[in-house]
N, C-alpha and C positions, 0 to 999 in steps of 0.2 A: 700399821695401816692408819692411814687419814679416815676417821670415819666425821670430821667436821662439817664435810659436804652435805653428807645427808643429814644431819640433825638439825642444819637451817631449814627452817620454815618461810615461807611468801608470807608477805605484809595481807594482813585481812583486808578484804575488798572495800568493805566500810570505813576501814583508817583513814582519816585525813595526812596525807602530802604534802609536805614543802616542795614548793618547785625551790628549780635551783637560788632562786634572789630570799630567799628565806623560810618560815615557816607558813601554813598555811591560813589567810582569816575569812572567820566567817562572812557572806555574802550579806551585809546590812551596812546601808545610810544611811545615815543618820539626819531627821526630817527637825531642820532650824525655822519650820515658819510658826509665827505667834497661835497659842494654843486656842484661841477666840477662831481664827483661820480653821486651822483643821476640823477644829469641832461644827464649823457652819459647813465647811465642804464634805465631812462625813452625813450630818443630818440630810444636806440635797441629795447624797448618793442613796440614805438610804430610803428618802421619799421616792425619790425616781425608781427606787426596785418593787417597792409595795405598789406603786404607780403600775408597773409591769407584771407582778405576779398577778393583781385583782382582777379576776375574768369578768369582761363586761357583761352586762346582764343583758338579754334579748330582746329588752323594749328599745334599749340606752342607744344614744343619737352622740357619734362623737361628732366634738365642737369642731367650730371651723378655729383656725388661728387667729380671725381677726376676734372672735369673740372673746376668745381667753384673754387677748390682748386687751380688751376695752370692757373685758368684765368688771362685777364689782370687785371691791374691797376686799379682800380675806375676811372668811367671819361675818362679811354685811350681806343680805341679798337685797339686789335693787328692788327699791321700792315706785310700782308702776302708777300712772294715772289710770280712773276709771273709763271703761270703755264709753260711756258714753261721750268722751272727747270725741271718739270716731263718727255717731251722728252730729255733731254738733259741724266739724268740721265739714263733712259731706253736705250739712248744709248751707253753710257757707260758700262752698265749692257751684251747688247748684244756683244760688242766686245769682253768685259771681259771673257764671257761664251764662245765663240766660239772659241777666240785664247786656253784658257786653258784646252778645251773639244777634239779639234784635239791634240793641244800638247799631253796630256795624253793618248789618244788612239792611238796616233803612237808610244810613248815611251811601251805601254804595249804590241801593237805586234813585236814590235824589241825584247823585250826582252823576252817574251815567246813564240812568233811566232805564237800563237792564235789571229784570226780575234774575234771569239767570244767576247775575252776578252777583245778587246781592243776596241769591240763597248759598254761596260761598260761606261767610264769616259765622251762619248761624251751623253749617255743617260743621265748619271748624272747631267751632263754641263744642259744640255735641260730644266730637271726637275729643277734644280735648278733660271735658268734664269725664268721662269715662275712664279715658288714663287716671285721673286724680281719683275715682271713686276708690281704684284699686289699690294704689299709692296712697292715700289715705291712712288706711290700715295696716297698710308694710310701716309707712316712719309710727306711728303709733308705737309698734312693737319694739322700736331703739330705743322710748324714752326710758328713763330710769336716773331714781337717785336714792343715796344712800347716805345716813347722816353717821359719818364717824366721830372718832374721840373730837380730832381737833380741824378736821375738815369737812366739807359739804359737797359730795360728790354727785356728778348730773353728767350723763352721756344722752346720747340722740344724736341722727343724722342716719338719711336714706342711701344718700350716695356720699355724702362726705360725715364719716364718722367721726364725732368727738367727745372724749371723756375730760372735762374743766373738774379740777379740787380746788377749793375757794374756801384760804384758811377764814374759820370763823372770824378772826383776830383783825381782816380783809374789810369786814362787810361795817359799811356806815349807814344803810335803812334798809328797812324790808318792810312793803309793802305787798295789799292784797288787791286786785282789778279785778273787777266783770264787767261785760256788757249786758246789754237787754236780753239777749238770745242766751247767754251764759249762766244769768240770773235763771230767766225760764225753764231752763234746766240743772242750774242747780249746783254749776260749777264755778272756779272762781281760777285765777292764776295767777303764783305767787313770784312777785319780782326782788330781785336782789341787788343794788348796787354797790359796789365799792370804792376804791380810791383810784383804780383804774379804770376807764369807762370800755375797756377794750373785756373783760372780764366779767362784765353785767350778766345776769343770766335770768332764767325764769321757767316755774316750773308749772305746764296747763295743764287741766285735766281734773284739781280735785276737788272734792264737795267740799263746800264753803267750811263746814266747821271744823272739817282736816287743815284746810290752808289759814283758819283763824291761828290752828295750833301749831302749825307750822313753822309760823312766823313770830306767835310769841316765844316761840322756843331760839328760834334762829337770831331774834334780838338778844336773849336775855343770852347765850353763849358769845354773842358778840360785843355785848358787854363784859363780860368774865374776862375772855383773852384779851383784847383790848387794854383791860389793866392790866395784864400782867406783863403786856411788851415793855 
């Protein structure tokens, strides 16, 4: 008797198979991109998971996308003007409204002799200073700047946002302005020019011995890099 039949055994479930074109290989690719590469796309993978496990806390306000977009610097938080730009502006705002709301409504009844008409420009003025009281305080809250290693960063804008970097290495004077109203309260605002006049910028809002130091600072780095172009 053949007893060979039965002393074969089935191949273990777990054995790897040749299919017929050969023997069987392990499932792996082998990954040829630069190890500088993988190691930056592992890091964002694994900030984006700690990003996702960290339960946000019950005060926390998620950001809009434009802000992330136009935030600061990694590591920098913007640094704000004092609020007192907000009076200072608003009044500005009201003299502007007033001188140019009687002006116009006296020129309208000289010239058409209508009272009605010429309480038109100073409603206007009214309406319009209003709008601005509130807008005032909204652009306020875009300004911001931060001074990094080798840049000078400044956003602002109510309805048109923008964040300018203005390499130190950029800037050929910095100066400090006030006016009378800005003195009386105590503010000053610090200008910047550089080689492009499309790039000038300026930053209102701080008390004077801030923007003194602001600007010696913002020289004496514009001299550094400057040499060393």
């Amino acid at each position: 008797m053949d007893i060979s039949a039965g002393n074969e055994r089935e191949p273990e479930s777990g054995a790897t198979q040749g299919g017929p074109s050969g023997p069987a290989r392990p499932n792996f690719v082998p990954d040829d991109r630069p190890l500088a590469q993988r190691e930056a796309e592992r890091a964002a993978q694994e900030a984006a998971a700690r990003r996702r496990s960290e339960p946000e806390s019950a005060g926390s306000v998620r950001q809009h996308p434009f802000d992330v977009a136009f935030g600061p610097p990694e590591g920098l938080p913007w640094r704000r003007p004092v609020p007192e730009l907000v009076t200072y502006r608003r009044v500005v705002l009201l003299v502007i409204a007033a001188v140019a709301g009687l002006a116009a409504g006296a020129g309208a009844v000289l010239l058409t002799g209508s009272w009605p008409l010429g309480a038109v420009p100073p409603l206007l003025a009214v309406a319009a200073c209003a709008y601005g009281w509130f807008a005032v305080r909204r652009d306020y809250l875009t300004w911001g700047f931060a001074e990094g290693e080798g840049d000078l960063y400044i956003t602002h804008g109510l309805y048109v946002r923008q964040l300018v970097a203005i390499p130190y290495g950029r800037v050929q004077f910095v100066d400090v302005i006030t006016n009378p109203l800005e003195q009386a309260m105590g503010l000053a605002t610090v200008r910047l020019f550089t080689a492009a006049a499309t790039t000038d910028a300026g930053i209102p809002g701080l008390p004077l011995d801030e923007a003194v130091l602001l600007r010696d600072r913002l020289t004496a780095r514009s001299e550094t890099f400057s040499t060393g172009l």
